[in-house]
C-alpha positions in Angstrom: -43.2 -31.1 -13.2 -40.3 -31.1 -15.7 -37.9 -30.1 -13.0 -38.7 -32.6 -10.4 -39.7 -35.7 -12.7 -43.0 -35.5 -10.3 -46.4 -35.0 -10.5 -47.9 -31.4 -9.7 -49.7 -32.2 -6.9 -46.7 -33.8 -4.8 -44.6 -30.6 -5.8 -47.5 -28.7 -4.2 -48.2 -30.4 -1.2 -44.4 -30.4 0.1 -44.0 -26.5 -0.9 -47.6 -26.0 0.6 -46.1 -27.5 3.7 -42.4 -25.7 3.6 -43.6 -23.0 6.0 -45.0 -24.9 8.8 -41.9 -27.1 8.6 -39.3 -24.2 8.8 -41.6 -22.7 11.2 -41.5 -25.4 13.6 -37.5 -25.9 13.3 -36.6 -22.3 14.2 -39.5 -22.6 16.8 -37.6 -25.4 18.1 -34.4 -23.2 17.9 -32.8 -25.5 14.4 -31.2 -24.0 11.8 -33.1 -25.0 8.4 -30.8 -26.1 5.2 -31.7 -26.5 1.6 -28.7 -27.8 -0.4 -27.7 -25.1 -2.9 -30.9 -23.1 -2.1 -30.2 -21.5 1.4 -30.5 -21.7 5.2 -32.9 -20.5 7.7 -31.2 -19.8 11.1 -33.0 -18.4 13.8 -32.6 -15.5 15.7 -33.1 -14.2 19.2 -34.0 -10.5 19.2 -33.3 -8.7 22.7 -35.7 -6.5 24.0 -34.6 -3.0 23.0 -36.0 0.7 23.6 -37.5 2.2 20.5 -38.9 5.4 19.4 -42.7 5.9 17.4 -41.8 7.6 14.2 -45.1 9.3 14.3 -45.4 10.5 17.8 -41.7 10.5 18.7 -42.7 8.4 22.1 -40.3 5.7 23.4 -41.4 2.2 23.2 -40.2 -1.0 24.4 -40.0 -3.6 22.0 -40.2 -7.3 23.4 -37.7 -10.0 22.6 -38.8 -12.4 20.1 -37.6 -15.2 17.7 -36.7 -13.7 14.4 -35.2 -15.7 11.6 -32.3 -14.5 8.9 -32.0 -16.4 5.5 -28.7 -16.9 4.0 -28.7 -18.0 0.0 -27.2 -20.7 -1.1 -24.6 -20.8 -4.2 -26.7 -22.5 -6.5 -30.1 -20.2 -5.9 -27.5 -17.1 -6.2 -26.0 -18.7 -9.6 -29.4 -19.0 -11.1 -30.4 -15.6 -10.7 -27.3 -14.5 -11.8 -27.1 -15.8 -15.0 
């Protein structure tokens, strides 16, 4: 690829594999970074009381892992210009 100086099929296999690798950081309760692209911090959700839109019953929602994704400058520059 023009962008990377690499062949195409490198370039796909290592964004083919970005999930499973961010995946298994915030699994293992890291914070992801991509210089000028943007972080991947996990977080903890509580367990919180809830309501069914449709049937207005309550619900208890179980704590889980969540993660929250914070742009870097550079990705925010390009898509800015």
């Amino acid at each position: 690829m023009e962008e990377t100086g690499l062949p195409k099929n490198v370039v796909r296999t290592v964004v083919n594999a970005l999930p499973t690798v961010v995946a298994k950081g915030i699994r293992e309760g890291e914070s992801i970074s991509m210089k000028g692209f943007g972080s991947f911090v996990p977080w903890q959700q509580s367990e919180r009381l809830a309501r069914n839109p449709k049937t207005g019953e309550e619900v208890m929602i179980t704590p889980r892992v969540s993660v929250k994704f914070k742009a870097g400058s550079d990705l925010l520059k390009e898509l800015n210009e």
